[in-house]
matplotlib code that plots the C-alpha trace (Angstrom):
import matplotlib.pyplot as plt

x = [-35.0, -37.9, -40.7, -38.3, -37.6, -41.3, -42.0, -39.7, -40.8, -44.5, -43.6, -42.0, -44.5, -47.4, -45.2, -44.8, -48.6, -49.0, -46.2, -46.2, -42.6, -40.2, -36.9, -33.6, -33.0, -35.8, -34.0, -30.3, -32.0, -33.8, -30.2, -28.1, -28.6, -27.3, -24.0, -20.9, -18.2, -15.5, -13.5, -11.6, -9.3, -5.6, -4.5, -2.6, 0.2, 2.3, 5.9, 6.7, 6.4, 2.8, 4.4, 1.5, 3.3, 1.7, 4.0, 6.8, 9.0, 11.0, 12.4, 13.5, 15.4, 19.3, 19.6, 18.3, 18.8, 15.0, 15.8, 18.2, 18.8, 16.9, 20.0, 20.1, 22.8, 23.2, 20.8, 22.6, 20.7, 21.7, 20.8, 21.8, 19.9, 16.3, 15.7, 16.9, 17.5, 17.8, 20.9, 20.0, 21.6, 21.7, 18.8, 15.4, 15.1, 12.7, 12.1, 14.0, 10.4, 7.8, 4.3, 0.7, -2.6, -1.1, -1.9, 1.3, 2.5, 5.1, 5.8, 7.9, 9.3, 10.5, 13.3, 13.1, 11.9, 14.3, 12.9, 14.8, 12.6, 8.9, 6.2, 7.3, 11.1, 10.1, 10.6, 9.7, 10.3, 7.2, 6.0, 5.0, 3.4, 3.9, 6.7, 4.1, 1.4, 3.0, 1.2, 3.3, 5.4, 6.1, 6.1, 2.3, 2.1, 1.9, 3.2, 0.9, 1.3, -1.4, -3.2, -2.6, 0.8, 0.5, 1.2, -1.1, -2.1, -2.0, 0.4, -1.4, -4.6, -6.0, -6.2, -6.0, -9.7, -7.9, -5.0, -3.7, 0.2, 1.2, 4.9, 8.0, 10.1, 7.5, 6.2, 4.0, 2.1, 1.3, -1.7, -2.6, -5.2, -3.7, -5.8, -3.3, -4.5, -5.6, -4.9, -6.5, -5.5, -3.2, -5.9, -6.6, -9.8, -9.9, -7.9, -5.6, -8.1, -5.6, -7.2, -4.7, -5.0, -2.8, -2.6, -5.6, -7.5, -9.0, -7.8, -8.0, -11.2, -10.7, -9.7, -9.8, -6.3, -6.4, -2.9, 0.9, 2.2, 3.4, 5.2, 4.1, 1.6, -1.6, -1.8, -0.5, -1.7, 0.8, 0.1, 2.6, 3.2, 3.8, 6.6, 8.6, 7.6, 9.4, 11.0, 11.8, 15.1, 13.6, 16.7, 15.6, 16.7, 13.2, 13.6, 11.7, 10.8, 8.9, 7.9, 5.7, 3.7, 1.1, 0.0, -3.6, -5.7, -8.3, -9.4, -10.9, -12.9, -13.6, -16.6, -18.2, -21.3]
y = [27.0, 26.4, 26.2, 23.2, 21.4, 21.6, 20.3, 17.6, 16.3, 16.7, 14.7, 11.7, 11.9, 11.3, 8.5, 6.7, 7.1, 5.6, 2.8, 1.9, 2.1, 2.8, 0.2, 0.7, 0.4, 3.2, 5.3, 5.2, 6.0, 9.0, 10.2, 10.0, 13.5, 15.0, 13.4, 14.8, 12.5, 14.6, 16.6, 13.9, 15.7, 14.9, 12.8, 14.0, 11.8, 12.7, 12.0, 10.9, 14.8, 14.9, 17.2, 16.5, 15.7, 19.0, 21.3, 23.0, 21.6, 25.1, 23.0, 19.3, 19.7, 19.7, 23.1, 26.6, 26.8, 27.7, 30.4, 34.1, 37.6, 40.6, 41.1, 37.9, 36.5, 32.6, 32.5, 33.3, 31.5, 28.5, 25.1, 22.0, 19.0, 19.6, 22.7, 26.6, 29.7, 32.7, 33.9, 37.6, 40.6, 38.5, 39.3, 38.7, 35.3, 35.5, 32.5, 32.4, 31.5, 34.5, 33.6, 34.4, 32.5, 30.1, 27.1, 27.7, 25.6, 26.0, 25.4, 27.3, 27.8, 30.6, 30.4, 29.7, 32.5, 35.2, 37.2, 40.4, 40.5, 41.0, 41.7, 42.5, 41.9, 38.1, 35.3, 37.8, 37.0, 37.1, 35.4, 38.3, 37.1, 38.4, 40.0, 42.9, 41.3, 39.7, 37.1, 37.7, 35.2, 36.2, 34.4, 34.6, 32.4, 34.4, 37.3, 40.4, 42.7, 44.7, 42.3, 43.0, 42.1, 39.3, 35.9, 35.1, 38.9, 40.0, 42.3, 46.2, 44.9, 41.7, 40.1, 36.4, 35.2, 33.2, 33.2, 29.0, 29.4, 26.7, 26.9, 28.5, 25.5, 23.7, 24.0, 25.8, 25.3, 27.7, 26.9, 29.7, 30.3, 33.3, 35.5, 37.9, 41.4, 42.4, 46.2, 47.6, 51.2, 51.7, 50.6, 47.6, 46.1, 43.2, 43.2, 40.6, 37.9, 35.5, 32.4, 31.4, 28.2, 28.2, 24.7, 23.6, 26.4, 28.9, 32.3, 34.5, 33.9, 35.4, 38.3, 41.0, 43.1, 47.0, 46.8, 46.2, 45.5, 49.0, 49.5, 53.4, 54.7, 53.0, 50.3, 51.6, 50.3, 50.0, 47.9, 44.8, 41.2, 38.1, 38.1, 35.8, 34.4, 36.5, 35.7, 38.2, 38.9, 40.9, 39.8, 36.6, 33.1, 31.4, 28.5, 27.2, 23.4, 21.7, 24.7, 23.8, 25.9, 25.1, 27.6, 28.1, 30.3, 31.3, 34.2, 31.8, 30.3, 33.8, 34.5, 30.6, 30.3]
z = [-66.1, -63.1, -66.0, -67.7, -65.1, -64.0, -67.8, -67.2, -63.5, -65.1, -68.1, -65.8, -63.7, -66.5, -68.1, -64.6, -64.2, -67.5, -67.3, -63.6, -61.6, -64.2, -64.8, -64.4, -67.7, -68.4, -65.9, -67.3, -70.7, -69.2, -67.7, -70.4, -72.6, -69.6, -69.5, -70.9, -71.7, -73.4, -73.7, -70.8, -68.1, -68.1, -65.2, -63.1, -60.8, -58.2, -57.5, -53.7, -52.0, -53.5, -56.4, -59.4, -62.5, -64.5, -62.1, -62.3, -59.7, -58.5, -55.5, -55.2, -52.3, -54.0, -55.8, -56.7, -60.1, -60.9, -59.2, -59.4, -58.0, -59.0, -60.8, -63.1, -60.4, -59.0, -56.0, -53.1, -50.1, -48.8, -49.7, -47.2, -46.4, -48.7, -47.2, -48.5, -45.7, -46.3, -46.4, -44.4, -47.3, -50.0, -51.6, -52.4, -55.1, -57.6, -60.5, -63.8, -65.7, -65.6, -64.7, -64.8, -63.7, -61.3, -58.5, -56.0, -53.0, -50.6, -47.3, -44.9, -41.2, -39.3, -36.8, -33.1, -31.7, -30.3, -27.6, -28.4, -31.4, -32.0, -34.4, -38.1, -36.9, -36.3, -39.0, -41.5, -45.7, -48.6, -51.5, -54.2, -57.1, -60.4, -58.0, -57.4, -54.8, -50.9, -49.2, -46.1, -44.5, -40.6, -37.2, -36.0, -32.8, -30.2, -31.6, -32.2, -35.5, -37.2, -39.0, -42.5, -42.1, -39.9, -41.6, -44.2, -45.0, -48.6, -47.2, -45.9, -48.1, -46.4, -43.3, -43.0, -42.0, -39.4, -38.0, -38.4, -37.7, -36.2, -33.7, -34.8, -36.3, -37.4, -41.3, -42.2, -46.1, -48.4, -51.0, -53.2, -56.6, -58.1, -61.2, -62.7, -63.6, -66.8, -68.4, -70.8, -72.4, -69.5, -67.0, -64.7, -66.2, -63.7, -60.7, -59.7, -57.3, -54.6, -52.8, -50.0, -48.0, -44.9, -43.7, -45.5, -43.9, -46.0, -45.0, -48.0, -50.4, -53.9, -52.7, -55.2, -55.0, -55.0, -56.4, -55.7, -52.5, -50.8, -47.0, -47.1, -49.0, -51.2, -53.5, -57.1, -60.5, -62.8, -66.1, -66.6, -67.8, -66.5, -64.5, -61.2, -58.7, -55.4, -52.1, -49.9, -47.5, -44.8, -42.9, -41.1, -41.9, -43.0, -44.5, -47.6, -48.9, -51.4, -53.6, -57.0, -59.6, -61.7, -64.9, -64.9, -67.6, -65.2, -67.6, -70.2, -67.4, -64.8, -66.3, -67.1, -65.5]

ax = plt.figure().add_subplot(projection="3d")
ax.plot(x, y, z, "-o")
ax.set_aspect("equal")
plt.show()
């Protein structure tokens, strides 16, 4: 690639000798074998809460029927001015539609913050994807945890990079790149990779995942499909807003140069 390029610059440089400062026109002629012009990207537009029109939207604001119990059940936390709280032993929610490669936002916000309560017992809930793998949700300002389960962790495998939690009651957003595992034979061939973004700031860079999300014990490999989206009941009332997903197919592109 150096030697061609050195060809090239070479080349110019003997025709410039040759011709004298070279003309625009001259120029735009030299430039255009490397241009590409198709295939042309969708466009993408976006409704009035920034949703793009290529998501899925699994909250508007009025209902949670993108959404069920573990069990197949109505979703049983609450729903009341464009906002849904956990209803504490209802349940964790998890989508209706299963899901691989995806682009996810939400955004989120833990209660005030009850001073009989601290660390893990503090605004916790989770998103799993795939159900398997928790980015943990938890109040983080000013309230110390091990690290790989403060907010932002992919839960007892990665520590945040920072920690950007913002104050209790105010939102927090969620922007995640997610690369679902691939089995073969019974074994992981490529591990499940998660980019978070918390609050536009990066905090988790395509982070390779040692396996599912466990509370005691390592990460365990177990082959499986798509599957839901997750939120967790850890017995606080978090609420949730503006929640969209986006299908990618990262695995036809993970390996592009």
């Amino acid at each position: 690639m150096i030697r061609k390029h050195w060809f090239i610059l070479v080349t110019l440089g003997a025709t410039f000798a040759t011709w004298g400062q070279p003309s625009l026109e001259m120029l735009i002629a030299l430039s255009k074998p490397s241009e590409v012009w198709e295939p042309v990207p969708a466009t993408v537009h976006f409704n009035e809460r920034g949703v793009p029109s290529d998501a899925q939207d699994l909250f508007a604001g009025d209902s949670l029927s993108h959404w069920r119990t573990k069990a197949g059940e109505p979703a049983g936390w609450s729903v009341e001015n464009g906002v849904v709280t956990v209803v504490p032993g209802s349940g964790d929610i998890v989508t209706r539609e299963h899901y691989c490669d995806v682009q996810l936002h939400l955004e989120w916000r833990v209660p005030e913050v009850d001073t009989s309560l601290e660390g893990q017992q503090r605004g916790n809930s989770g998103v799993f994807l795939q159900s398997r793998y928790e980015v943990q949700i938890l109040d983080s300002f000013d309230n110390p945890t091990y690290v790989n389960g403060q907010a932002g962790a992919i839960y007892k495998q990665s520590p945040p990079l920072v920690n950007a939690m913002t104050a209790p009651r105010q939102w927090q957003r969620f922007d995640m790149i997610y690369a679902a595992p691939i089995f073969e034979a019974g074994a992981m061939s490529k591990p499940p990779r998660l980019t978070v973004l918390h609050n536009g700031v990066l905090i988790q860079n395509n982070v390779a995942l040692s396996g599912t999300t466990e509370w005691i014990g390592p990460p365990k490999v177990i082959p499986h499909g798509c599957d839901g989206l997750l939120l967790q009941d850890h017995g606080n009332p978090v609420q949730f807003r503006n929640m969209w997903v986006r299908r990618l197919d990262i695995a036809d592109t993970a390996d592009s140069p």
